[in-house]
C-alpha positions in Angstrom: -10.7 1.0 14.7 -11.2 -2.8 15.3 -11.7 -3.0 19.2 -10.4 -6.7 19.2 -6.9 -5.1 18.3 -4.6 -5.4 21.7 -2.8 -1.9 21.4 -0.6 -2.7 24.4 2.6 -3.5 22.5 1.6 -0.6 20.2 1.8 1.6 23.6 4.8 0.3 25.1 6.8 0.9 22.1 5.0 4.7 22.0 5.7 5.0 25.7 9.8 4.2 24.9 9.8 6.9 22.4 7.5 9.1 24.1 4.9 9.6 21.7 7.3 11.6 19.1 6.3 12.0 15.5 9.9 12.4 14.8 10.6 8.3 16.1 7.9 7.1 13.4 10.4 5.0 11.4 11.6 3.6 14.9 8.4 3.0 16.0 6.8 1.1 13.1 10.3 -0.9 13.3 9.3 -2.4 16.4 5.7 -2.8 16.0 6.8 -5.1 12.7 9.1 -6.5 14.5 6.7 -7.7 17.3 4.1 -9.1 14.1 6.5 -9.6 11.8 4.5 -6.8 9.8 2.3 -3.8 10.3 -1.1 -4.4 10.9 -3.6 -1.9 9.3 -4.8 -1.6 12.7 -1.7 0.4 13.9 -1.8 3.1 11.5 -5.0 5.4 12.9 -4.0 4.1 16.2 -0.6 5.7 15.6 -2.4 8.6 13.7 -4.1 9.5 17.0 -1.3 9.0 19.5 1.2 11.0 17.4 -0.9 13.7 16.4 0.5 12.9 12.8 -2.0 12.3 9.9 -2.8 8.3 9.0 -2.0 9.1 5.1 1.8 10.4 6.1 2.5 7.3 8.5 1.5 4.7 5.7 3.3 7.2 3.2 6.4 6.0 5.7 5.8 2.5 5.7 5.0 2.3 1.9 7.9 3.9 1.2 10.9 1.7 3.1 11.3 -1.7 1.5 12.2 -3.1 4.9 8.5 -2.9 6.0 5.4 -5.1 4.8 2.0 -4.4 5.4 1.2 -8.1 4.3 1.6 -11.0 7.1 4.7 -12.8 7.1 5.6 -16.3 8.6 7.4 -17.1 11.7 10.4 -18.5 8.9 11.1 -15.2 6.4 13.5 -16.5 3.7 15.1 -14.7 1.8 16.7 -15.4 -1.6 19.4 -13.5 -3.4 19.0 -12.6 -6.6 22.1 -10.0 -6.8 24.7 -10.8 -9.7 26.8 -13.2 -7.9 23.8 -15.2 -6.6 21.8 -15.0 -10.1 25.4 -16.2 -11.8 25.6 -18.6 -9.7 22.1 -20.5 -10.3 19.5 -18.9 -7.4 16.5 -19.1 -9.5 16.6 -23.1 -9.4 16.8 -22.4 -5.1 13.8 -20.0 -5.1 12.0 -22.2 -7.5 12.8 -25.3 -5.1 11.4 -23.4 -2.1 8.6 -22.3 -3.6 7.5 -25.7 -4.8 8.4 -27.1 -1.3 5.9 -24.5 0.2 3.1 -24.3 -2.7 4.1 -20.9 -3.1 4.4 -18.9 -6.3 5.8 -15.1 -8.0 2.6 -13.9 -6.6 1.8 -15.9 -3.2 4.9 -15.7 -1.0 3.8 -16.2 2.7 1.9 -20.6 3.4 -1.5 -20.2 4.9 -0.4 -21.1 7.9 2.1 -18.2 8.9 4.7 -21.1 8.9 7.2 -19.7 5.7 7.6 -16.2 3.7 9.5 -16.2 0.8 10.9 -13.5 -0.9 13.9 -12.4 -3.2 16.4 -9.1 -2.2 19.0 -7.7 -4.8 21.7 -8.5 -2.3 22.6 -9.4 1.2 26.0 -8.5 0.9 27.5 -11.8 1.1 28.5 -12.4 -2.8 31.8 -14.3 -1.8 29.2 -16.8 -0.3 27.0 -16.8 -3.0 24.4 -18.2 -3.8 23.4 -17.1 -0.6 20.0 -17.0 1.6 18.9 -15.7 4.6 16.4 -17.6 7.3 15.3 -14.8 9.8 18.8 -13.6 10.8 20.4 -16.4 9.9 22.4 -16.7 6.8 23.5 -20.0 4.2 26.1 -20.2 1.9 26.9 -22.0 -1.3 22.8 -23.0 -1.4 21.7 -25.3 -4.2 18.3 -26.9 -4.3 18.7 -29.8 -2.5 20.4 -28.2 0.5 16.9 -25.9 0.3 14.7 -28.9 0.3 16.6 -30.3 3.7 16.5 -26.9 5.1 12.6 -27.0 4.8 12.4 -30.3 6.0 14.2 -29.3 9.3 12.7 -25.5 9.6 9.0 -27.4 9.2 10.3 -30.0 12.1 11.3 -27.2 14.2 7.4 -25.3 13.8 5.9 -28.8 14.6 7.9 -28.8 17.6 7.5 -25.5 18.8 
């Protein structure tokens, strides 16, 4: 276990749920959503507290889309890539924003924590379409040059943070 870790968020959230194997999804929800993923320090940390083995918590958080064991940035954007969106040109969006942020199919979070990018299969919002999805907020009727402005105020915002 790496002693630099700081297990005190990890134990708060245990404390609310009072150390139940049964709250395991609801755990790791909150421990992502404090870091923004799961840190491989967590899971014998969690292994331990819950008396529950290490292989069937990452067997949990392998097997939910919704959580990432990879780092992702303080901006998580997500592109829709359902039918609506896809008919409606997304690929030239996500292409945009991953020239904007020298990211790629197989790089999808900047070295500096700033931007993920990632696709979904929908977010429900087809009438809106093409649609994305900034953290929890959500923009319609994208096109590439609305993604490039977006950027451009999203990177203004983490200079000024």
């Amino acid at each position: 276990m790496n002693n630099n870790f700081d297990f005190s968020v990890a134990d708060k959230i245990l404390d609310a749920h009072g150390y139940k194997q049964q709250a395991v999804i609801a755990i790791l929800q909150e421990i992502q959503e404090h870091y923004r993923y799961l840190p491989q320090e967590v899971f014998p940390y969690l292994s331990e507290k819950l008396d529950m083995s290490e292989a069937r918590i990452y067997s949990v958080a392998t097997f939910y889309e919704n959580f990432s064991l990879e780092p992702k940035g303080k901006y998580v954007i997500k592109i829709c890539d359902g039918t609506a969106c896809h008919v409606r040109h997304s690929l030239p969006i996500l292409e945009r924003f991953r020239e904007e942020l020298g990211l790629s199919a197989d790089k999808h979070t900047t070295d500096d924590l700033g931007f993920t990018v990632e696709t979904v299969s929908c977010l429900g919002a087809c009438g809106l379409a093409p649609v994305i999805m900034v953290n929890d907020d959500v923009y319609s009727a994208m096109t590439p040059d609305k993604a490039s402005s977006l950027i451009q105020k999203l990177k203004e915002e983490l200079a000024n943070a």
